[in-house]
N, C-alpha and C positions, 0 to 999 in steps of 0.2 A: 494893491492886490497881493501883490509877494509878501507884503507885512502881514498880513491877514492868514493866508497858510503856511507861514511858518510861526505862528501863534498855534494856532490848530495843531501841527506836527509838535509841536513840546507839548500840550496837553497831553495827545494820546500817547508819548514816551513817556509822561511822568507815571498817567493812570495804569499804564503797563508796565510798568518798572514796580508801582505800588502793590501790582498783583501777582506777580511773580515773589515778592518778597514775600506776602502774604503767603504766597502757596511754599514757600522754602520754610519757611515762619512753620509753617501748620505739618509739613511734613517732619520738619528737625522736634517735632513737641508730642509727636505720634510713638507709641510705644514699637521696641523693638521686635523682630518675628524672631522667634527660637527658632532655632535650626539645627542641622546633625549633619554634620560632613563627613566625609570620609578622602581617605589618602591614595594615590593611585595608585592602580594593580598594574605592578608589571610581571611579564613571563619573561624569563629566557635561560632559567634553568630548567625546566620541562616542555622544550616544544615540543608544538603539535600544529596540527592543521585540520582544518575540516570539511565535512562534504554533507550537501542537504539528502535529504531521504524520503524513503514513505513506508510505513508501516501494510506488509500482507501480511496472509497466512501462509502457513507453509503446504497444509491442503487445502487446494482450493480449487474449482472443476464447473464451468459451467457446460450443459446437458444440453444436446440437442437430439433430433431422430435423422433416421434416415431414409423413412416412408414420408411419400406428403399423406394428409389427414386431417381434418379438423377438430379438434381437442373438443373431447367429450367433459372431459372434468379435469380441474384442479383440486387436487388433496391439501393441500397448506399455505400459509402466505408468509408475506418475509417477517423475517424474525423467529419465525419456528423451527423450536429444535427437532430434528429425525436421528433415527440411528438406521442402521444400514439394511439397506433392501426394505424401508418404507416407502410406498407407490404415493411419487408424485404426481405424478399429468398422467392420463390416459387421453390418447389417440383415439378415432373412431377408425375399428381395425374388421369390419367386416367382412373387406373382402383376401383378410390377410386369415380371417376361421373358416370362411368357405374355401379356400385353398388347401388348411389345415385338414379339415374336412377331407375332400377328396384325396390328402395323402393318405391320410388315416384309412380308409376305402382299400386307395391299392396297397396299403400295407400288409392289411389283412388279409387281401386275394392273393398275393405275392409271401406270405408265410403259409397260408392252405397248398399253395402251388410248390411250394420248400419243401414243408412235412411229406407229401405224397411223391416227389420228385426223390427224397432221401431216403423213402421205401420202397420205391421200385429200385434203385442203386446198389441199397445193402441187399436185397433179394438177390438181383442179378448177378453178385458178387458171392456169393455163396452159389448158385447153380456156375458159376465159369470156373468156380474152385473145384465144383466135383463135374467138371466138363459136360455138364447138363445146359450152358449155355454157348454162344456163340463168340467169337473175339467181336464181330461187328455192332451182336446186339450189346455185349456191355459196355461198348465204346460210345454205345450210341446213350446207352440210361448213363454213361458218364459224363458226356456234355449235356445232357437234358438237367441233371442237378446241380453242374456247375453254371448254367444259366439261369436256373432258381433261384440258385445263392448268390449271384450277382443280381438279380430283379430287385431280390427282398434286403441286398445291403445298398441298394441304389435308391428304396424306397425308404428305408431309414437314414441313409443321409438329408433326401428333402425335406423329413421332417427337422432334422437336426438344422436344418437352413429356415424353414419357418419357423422354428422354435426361438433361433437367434434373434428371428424379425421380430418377433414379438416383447424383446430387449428396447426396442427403439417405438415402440409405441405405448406401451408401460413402463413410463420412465421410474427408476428406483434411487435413492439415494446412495452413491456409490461406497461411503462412509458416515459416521455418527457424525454429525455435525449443524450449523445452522443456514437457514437458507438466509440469501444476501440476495438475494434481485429475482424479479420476476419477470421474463420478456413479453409474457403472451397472456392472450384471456382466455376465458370457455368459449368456444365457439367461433375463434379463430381458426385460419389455415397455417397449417405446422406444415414447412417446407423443410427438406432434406437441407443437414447445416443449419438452420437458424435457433442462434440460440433460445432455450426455452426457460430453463431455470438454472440460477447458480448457488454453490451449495460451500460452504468452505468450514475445517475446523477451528477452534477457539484454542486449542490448547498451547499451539504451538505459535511463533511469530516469527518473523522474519524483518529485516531493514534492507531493499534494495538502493544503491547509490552507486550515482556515477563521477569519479576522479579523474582529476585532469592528467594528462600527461607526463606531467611535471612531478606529480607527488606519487602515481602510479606503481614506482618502482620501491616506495616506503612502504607498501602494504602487503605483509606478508599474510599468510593463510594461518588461523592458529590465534591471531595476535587477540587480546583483549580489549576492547573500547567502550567509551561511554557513549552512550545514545540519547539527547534530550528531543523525550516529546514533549514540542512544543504546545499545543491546543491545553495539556494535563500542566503543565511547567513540571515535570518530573521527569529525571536521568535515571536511565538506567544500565544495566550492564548487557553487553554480548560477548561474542568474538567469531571474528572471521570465517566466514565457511566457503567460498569463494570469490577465486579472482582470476575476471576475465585478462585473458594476453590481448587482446582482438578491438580494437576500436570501430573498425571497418562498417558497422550498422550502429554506432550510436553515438556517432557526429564528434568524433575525435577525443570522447571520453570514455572509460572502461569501467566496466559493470563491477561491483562488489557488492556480494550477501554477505550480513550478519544476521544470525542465531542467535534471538534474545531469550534468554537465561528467562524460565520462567519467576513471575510477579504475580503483585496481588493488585497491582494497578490496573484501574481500568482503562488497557488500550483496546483500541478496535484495528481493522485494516482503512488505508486512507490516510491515518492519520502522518503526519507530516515531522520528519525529525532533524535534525543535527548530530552528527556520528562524528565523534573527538577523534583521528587516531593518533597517534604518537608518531613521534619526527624524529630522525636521526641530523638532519642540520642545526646547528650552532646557530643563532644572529648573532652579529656584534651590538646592534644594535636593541634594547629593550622595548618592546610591546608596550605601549603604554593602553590599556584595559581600562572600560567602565561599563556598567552594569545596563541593560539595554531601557530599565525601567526609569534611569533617572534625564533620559534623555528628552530637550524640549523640541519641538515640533514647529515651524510656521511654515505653511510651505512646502517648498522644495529644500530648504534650512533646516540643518538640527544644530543645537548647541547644549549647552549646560550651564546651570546655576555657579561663579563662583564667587569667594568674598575678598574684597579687597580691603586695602591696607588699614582704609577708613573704618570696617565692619560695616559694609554698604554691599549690597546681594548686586553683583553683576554679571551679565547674561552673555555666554562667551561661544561668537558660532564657532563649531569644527568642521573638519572634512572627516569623514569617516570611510574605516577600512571594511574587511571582512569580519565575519562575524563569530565568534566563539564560544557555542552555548548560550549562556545568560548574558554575554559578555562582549562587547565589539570594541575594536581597534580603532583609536583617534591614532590619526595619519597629522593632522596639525588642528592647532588650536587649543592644546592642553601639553603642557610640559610634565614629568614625571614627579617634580619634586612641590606640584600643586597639590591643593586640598580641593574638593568639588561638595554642592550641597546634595544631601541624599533626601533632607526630607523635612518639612517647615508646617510650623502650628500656624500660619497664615500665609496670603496672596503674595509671593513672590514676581518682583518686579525689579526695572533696574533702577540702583540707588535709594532704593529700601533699608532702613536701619536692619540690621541681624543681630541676634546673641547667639552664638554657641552655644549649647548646652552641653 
């Protein structure tokens, strides 16, 4: 019986020994993949550090009232441009015109009551000049018109207080600009505070980011930076417009705006960046840098293409650091004075023939 399977077992080592040759056979006879390497980027004459970001605007305002009401009409939808004091949303304000109304009323009765009150006064003042009147009776057409004049400036402030209200129910575009979000519909109830529409300019941009601690005190105000949005893959320029002292409401890291330099790039707000800024520490050590595009993926694994001594593509995992622009940081698994492949006119695999081009 034992003779028998180990008969069996040298069969299938031989017919597998024969197919492995075969397959080494077939691959050494297979032409080689061009390929384009490149040499490692190190930094450590210009450091720098960086911080993720988001692109707003610099005006930007979302509108609510302060009457509740239900929204008689919406004037525009998102993505329309307005310029200022174009009527967005209108409120259903009727009983904010029947109020109007009755100031308007005693307005009128309270300026009839003024005019008539300020000609018995100046009359009466002219008879106490030529002592044709009394001290009492001018004393008295004296408060009767300083009480007129109080009615009729007490009746124009209420109007100037409905007139305000009617700010919050004819909502206006408070600047030129486009609208970016619509909270509500027609025929919705508008509650005092809820946002209704927001409204922001294009001209201007801004990059808010939050810095750790640590690099905090390398960001001065003033200073120059490059900014990569990432969604566009295009850098661009700003510089510093503030810096928070204060960590205390955003979780141990401090607020910095940049001011982007206006572009002909299409950003939007939202979009999402990476802000360079420059380092005043030294490493002793060199950054070993590669480009985020040439990085392989399996997983929770990244690595990268390199060629060994053979000219054979071998697939080399790293650990990876932070990120730098286009660029992140191998912490191990790539030495500085390597070559890695950037880019191959066929399927890269490991122990693949390669030619350099």
């Amino acid at each position: 019986m034992n003779k028998y399977i180990t008969i069996i077992a040298l069969a299938i080592l031989t017919i597998s020994c024969g197919s492995d040759e075969k397959k080494a056979t077939s691959e050494n006879n297979s032409p080689a993949v061009s390929i384009k390497v490149s040499a490692i980027n190190t930094d450590n004459n210009n450091p720098f550090f960086t911080a993720s970001g988001k692109i707003e605007a610099v005006e930007s305002v979302t509108l609510s009232t302060r009457s509740s009401g239900y929204v008689d009409n919406i004037y525009v939808k998102v993505g329309d441009k307005v310029r200022k004091g174009d009527l967005l949303i209108s409120i259903n304000n009727a009983d904010l015109k029947a109020k109007r109304a009755q100031v308007n009323a005693g307005i009128i009765e309270a300026t009839a009551a003024y005019n008539n009150a300020e000609k018995d006064y100046n009359r009466y003042k002219n008879l106490f000049a030529q002592n044709s009147a009394s001290q009492k009776e001018m004393d008295d057409m004296t408060a009767n018109f300083e009480m007129a004049k109080a009615r009729l400036e007490a009746a124009n402030a209420m109007m100037n207080e409905i007139n305000s209200q009617f700010k919050y129910v004819d909502i206006k575009a408070p600047f030129s600009g486009v609208v970016t979000n619509k909270f509500i519909e027609k025929g919705d109830l508008a509650n005092p505070g809820m946002p209704l529409i927001a409204v922001e300019s294009p001209e201007n941009f801004e990059v808010t980011v939050l810095v750790a601690e640590s690099e905090i005190s390398q960001v001065k105000k003033d200073t120059k930076v490059d900014v990569l949005v990432k969604s566009i893959n295009k850098t661009l320029s700003g510089i510093v417009t503030e810096v928070s002292t204060s960590a205390n409401n955003t979780g141990g890291q401090y607020l910095v705006k940049i001011t982007l330099d206006k572009t002909d790039a299409k950003i939007l707000s939202g979009m999402y960046t990476s802000v360079k800024f420059p380092s005043n520490k030294k490493s002793a050590i060199n950054k070993v840098l590669i480009p985020l595009d040439v990085i392989v993926k399996n997983g929770q694994l990244s690595g990268v293409y390199t060629v060994s001594q053979n000219n054979t593509a071998i697939l080399r995992w790293l650990r990876l650091g932070k990120t730098f622009g286009n660029d992140v940081e191998v912490l191990s698994g790539l030495n500085a004075d390597e070559q890695y492949i950037v880019s191959a006119e066929g399927k890269l695999y490991n122990g693949v023939k390669v030619a350099i081009k």
